[in-house]
C-alpha positions in Angstrom: 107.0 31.5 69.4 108.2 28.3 68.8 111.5 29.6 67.1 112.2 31.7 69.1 112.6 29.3 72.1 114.5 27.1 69.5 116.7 30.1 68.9 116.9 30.6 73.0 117.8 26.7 73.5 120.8 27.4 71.2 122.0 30.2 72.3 122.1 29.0 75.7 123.3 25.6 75.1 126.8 27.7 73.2 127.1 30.1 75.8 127.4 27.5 78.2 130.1 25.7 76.3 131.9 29.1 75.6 131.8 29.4 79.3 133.1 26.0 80.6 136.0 25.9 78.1 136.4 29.0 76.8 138.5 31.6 78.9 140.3 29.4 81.2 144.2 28.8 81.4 145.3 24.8 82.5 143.8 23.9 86.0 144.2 21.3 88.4 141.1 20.9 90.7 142.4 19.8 94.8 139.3 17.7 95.8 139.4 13.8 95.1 136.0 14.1 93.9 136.2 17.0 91.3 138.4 15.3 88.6 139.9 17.8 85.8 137.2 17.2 83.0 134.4 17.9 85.6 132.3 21.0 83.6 132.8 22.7 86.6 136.5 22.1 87.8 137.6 25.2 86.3 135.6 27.2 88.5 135.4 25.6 91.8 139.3 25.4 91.1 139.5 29.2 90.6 136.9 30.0 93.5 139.5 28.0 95.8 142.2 29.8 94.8 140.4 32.8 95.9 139.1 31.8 99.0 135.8 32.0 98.3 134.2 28.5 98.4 136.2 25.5 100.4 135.7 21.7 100.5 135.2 19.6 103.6 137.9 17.9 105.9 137.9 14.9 104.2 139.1 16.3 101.1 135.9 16.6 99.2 134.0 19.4 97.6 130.7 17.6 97.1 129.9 19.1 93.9 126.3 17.5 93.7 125.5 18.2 97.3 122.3 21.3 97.8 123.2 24.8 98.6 121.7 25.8 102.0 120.9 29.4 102.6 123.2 30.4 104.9 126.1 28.7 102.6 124.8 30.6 99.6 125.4 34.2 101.6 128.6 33.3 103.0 129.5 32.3 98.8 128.1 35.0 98.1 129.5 38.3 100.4 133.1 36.3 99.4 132.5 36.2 95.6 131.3 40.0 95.7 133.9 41.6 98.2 130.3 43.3 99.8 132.1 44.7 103.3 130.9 41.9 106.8 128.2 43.4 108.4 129.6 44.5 111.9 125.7 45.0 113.7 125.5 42.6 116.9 121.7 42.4 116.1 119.6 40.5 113.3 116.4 40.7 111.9 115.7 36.6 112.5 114.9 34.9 115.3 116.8 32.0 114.1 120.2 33.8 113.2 122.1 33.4 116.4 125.2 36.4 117.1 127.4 33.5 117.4 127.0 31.5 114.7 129.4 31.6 112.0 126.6 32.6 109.2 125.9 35.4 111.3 127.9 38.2 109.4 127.3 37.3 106.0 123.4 36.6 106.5 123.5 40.7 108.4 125.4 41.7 104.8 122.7 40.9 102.6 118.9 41.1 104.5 118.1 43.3 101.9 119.2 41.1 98.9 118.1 38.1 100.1 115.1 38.0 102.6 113.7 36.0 105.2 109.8 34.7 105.8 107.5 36.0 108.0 106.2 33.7 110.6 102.3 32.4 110.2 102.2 31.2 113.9 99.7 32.9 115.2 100.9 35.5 117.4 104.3 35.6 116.6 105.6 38.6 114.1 109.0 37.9 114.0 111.3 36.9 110.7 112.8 33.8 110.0 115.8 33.6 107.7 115.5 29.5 107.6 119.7 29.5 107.1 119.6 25.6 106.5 116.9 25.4 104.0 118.0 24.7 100.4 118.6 27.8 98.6 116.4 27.8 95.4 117.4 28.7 91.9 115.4 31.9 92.3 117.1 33.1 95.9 120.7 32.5 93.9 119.7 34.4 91.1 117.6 37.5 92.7 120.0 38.1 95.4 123.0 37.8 93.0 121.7 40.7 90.7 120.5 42.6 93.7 124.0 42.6 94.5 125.0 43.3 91.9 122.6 46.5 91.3 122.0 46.2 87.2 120.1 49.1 85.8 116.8 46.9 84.8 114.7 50.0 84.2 113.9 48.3 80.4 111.3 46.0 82.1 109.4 47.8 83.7 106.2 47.8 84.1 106.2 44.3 84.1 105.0 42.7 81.5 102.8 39.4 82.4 104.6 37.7 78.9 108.3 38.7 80.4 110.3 35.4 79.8 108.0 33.6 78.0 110.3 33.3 75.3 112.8 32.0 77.4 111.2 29.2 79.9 108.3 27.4 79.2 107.7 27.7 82.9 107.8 31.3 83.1 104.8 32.0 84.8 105.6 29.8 87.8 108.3 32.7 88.7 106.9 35.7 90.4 106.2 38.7 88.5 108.6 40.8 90.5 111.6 38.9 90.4 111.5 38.4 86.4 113.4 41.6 85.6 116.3 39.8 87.7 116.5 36.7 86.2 115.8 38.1 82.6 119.0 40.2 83.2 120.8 37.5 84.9 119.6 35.4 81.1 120.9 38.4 79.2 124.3 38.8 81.4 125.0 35.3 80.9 125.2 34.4 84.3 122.7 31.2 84.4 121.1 29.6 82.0 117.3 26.9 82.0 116.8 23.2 82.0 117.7 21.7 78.7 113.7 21.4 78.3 113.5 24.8 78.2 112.4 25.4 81.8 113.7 27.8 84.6 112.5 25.7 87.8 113.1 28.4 90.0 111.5 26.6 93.4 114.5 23.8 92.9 117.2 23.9 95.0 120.3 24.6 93.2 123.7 22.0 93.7 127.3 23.7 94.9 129.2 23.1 91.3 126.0 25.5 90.0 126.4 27.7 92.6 130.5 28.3 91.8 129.6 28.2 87.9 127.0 31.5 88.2 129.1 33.4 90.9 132.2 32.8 88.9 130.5 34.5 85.5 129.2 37.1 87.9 132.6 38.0 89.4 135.5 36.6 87.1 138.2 38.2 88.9 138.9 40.1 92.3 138.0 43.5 90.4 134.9 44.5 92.9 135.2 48.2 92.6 131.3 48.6 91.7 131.4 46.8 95.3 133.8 49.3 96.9 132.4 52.6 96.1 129.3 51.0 97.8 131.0 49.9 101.0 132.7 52.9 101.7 132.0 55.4 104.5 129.0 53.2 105.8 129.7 51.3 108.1 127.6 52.5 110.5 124.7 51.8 108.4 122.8 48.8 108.3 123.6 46.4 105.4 120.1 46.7 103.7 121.6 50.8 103.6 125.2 49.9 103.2 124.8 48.0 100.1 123.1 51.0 98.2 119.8 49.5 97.2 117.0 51.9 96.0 114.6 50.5 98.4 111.0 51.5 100.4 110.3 48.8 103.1 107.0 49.2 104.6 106.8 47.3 108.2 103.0 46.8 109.1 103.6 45.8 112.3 101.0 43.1 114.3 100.1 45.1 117.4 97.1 44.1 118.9 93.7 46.6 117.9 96.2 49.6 117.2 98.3 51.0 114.7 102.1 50.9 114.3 103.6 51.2 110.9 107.9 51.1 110.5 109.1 52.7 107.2 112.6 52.2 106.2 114.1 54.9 103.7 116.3 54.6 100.1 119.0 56.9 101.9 118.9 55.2 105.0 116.7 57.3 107.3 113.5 55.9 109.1 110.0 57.0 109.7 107.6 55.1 112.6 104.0 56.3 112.3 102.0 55.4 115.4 103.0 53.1 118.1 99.8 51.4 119.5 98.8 50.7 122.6 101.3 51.1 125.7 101.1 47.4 125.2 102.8 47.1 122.9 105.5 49.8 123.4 108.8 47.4 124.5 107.8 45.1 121.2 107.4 48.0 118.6 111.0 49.0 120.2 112.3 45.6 120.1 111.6 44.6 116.5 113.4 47.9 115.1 116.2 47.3 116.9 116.3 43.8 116.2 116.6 45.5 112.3 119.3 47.5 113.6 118.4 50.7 113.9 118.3 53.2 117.0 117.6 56.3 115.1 113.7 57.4 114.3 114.2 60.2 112.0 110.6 61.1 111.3 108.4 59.7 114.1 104.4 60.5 113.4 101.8 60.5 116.1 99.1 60.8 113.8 96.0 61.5 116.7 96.0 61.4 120.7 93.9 58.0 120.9 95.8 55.3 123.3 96.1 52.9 120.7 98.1 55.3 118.2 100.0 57.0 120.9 100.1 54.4 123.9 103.6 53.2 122.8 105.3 56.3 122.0 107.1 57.0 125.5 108.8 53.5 124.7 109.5 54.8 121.7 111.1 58.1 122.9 113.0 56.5 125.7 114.4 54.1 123.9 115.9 55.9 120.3 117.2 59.3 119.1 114.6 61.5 117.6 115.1 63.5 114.6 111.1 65.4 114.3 108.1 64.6 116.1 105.0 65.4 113.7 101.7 65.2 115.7 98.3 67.5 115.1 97.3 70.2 116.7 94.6 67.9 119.0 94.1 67.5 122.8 93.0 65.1 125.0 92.5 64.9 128.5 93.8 61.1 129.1 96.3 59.9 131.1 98.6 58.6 128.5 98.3 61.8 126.2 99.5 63.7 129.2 102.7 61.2 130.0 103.0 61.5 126.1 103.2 65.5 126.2 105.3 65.1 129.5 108.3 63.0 127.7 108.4 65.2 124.8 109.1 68.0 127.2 111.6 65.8 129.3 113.6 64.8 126.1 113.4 68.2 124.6 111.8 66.8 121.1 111.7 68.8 117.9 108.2 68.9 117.1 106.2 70.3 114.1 102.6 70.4 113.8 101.0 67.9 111.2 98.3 69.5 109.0 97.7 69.4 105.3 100.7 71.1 103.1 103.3 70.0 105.3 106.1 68.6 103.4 107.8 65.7 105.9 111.0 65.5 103.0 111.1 65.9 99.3 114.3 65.3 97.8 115.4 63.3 94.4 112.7 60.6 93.9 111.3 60.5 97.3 108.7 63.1 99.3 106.4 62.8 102.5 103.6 64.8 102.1 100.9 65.7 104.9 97.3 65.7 103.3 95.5 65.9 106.4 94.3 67.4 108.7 93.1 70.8 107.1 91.2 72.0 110.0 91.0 72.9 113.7 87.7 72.2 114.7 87.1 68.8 114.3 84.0 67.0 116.5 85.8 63.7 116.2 89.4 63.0 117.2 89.5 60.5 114.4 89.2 63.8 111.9 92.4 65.3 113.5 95.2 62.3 111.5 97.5 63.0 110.2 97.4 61.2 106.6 100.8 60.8 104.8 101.7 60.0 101.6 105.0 58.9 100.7 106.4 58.5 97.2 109.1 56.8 95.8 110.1 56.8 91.9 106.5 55.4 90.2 105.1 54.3 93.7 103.1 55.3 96.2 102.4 54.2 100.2 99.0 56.3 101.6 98.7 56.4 105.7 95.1 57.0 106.6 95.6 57.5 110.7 92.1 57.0 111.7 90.8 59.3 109.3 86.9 59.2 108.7 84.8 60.2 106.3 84.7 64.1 106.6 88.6 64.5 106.4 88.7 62.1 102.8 85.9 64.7 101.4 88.0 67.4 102.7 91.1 65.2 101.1 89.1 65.0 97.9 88.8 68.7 97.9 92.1 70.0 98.2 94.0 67.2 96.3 93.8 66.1 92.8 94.2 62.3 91.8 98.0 63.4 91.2 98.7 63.7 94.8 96.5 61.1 96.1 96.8 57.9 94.2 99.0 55.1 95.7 99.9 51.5 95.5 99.0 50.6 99.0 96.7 52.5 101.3 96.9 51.5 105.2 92.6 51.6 105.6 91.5 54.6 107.7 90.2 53.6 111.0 91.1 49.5 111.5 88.4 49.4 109.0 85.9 50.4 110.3 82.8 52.0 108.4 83.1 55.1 109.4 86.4 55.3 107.3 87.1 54.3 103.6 84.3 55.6 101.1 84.4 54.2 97.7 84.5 57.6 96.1 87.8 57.9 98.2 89.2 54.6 97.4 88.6 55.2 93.5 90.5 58.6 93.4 93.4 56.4 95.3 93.1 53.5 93.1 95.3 51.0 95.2 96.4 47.7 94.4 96.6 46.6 98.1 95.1 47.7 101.4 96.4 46.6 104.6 94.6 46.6 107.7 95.5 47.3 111.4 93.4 45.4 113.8 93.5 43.0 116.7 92.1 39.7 116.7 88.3 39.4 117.7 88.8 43.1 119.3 85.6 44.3 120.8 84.4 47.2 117.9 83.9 44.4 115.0 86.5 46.0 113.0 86.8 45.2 110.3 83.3 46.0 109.4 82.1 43.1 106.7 81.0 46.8 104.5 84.3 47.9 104.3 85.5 44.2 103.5 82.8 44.3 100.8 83.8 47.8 99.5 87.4 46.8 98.9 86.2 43.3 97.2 83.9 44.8 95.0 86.9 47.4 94.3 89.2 44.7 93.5 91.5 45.5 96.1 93.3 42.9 97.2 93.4 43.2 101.0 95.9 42.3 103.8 94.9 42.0 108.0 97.6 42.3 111.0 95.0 39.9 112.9 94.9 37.0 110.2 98.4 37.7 107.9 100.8 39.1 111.0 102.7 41.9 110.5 102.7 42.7 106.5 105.6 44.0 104.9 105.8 46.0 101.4 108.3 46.8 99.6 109.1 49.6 96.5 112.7 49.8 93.7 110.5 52.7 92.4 108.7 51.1 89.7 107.4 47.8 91.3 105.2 47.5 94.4 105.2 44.0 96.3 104.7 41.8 99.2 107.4 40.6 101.3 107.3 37.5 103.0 
């Protein structure tokens, strides 16, 4: 193990010379304090020439100064030729429309994230545009950009770039495929002790150095085929990534989950309690979209359905799946009444409904399978939805007698899934450990309101999914909890 780090140390030490001096004509850097025989002239000097990086009034570059976030997109979008975003409307709540980050930060959302807040009671994103960006965001959003084929490593190995950086298990598991390509590629290189230190922030002469490797001339055509025809797309969909993003919203003691598609199409399943309508509304547009494609009433209770008429008043509608269940209340009525009013497409949800199935991706309906049930909890509508070697499962409020009935017409096949969104806020009427074992999931997030009234969850489902191993997410303690898929990898998003 040893020799091979040796051999690592080497190679990387030569590839960085090969680099600096090796495929550049004379140069003659503009900024007082970049002089000629910097290691880095010869890329901030090229960058310049391009227009992609700048130096400050004074005529300074600042070569040792930190990277900020917002400065690393704008470098970024510029070094790549990715298309402006052209959306009026951002994800953050600390991007403003008239800042001059705005643009670039829309362009790559998907590439580069923002944090979820931990105040209590606010769900919104943060993008943090003036914090330092780290060597990690650099590299990550980089070869998100730049959309490598990393298929070789996967599943991820726990040893992956342990014979690279001795700090290798500091990075998280799902971003080591990037940066072992980004090693491989060339395009940044460890510590000269052999480490990575991914949480550091990263200095502007860095910065120019890896996007310069990355994009060595103005020839972006892997860029261009990408951009065309979408502008009317937002940039997560614009910049072709292979992506499931899983929204589980923070709604009070209800259910609202917000599903964002590979190809650019959306799914919303459940809207809460009337509540919580205008904010369900108001966070997807803040992502930029106004189109639900598949929008999933799973049962008539008030705090699945309370929030759709905000929801139908307020975006175009592709299909309206609901069961075939009736209720007498007030909102189920106005629910029925808008559907009418807007003329909705509606198809029954039941089990063997097929929501889309197409490449790598498919919606099934695995539930309900009857008619007749005592319970209106028994009437969800449970969807699965696949993507490459992953799995999201949507339990409604689904008790006990539909996951028999679940177990009975399914095999493990159709049924297994990386995340499963708990049946029922938890409750123990819901989520049987002979149900939970044929899923087999990872994660389980649960929809519930703070302190709400029923005691959900119950402390024997919370035991059920310990003993299980299942490592478990709440709306009322973690906010709203976002998951995200490439196909092979399931993880958190923060």
């Amino acid at each position: 193990m040893l020799r091979k780090r040796v051999t690592w140390s080497v190679t990387i030490a030569v590839l960085t010379l090969l680099m600096c001096f090796g495929s550049f004509s004379a140069y003659a850097t503009s900024f007082y304090d970049v002089p000629d025989d910097f290691w880095a002239a010869p890329y901030i000097t090229n960058f310049e020439s391009r227009g992609i990086i700048s130096g400050y009034g004074d005529g300074t570059f600042l070569p040792q100064n930190y990277v900020a976030r917002c400065e690393y997109a704008k470098m970024l979008v510029n070094a790549s030729g990715l298309k402006l975003s052209t959306k009026r409307t951002s994800p953050y709540a600390d991007v403003d429309v008239n800042d001059w980050s705005f643009p670039y930060i829309n362009s790559i959302t998907q590439q580069m994230p923002g944090y979820q807040s931990t105040s209590p009671g606010d769900s919104r994103l943060y993008f943090k545009p003036w914090d330092n960006a780290t060597r990690e965001d650099v590299t990550v959003a980089l070869m998100k950009v730049m959309n490598y084929d990393l298929s070789e490593y996967y599943p991820v190995d726990d040893s992956l770039l342990s014979d690279v950086f001795y700090d290798y298990n500091t990075i998280p598991k799902q971003d080591r495929p990037y940066i072992a390509e980004a090693v491989k590629q060339g395009y940044i290189t460890g510590t000269q002790e052999g480490t990575f230190q991914g949480g550091d922030p990263i200095i502007r002469c860095e910065v120019a150095a890896i996007l310069y490797r990355a994009f060595p001339n103005d020839n972006t055509a892997y860029v261009d085929s990408v951009n065309n025809n979408n502008e009317e797309l937002p940039s997560d969909v614009a910049l072709g990534n292979s992506f499931v993003k899983v929204y589980y919203l923070n709604i009070g003691q209800g259910d609202s989950e917000f599903v964002l598609l590979p190809n650019g199409k959306t799914m919303l399943i459940d809207a809460s309690t009337s509540k919580y309508g205008e904010e369900i509304c108001s966070f997807i547009k803040n992502l930029g979209y106004n189109k639900i494609d598949y929008l999933v009433a799973t049962h008539p209770h008030a705090d699945h359905i309370g929030g759709m008429n905000e929801v139908l008043n307020n975006f175009e509608i592709g299909t309206l799946y609901m069961p075939n269940a009736v209720t007498t209340t007030k909102t189920y009525e106005q629910f029925l009444s808008t559907i009418i009013e807007k003329n909705i497409n509606v198809v029954e949800a039941k089990s063997g409904v097929t929501i889309f199935n197409e490449n790598t991706m498919s919606a099934f309906i695995l539930a309900p399978s009857s008619n007749e049930y005592k319970d209106l909890n028994n009437y969800s509508a449970v969807i699965r939805i696949a993507f490459g070697n992953t799995a999201f499962l949507f339990m409604g409020d689904a008790e006990i007698e539909s996951e028999n009935e679940i177990l009975s017409n399914y095999n493990i096949e159709s049924l297994w899934a990386n995340v499963i969104k708990i049946g029922h806020h938890g409750s123990s009427s819901s989520s049987q450990q002979a149900f939970l074992s044929k899923v087999n999931p990872t994660f389980a997030v649960i929809s519930c309101g703070a302190d709400n009234k029923y005691g959900h969850p119950t402390e024997q489902t919370l035991n059920t999914l310990n003993n299980m191993g299942i490592k478990t997410f709440r709306t009322d303690t973690d906010g709203t909890i976002i998951f995200a898929s490439d196909g092979n990898n399931v993880y958190r998003e923060y």
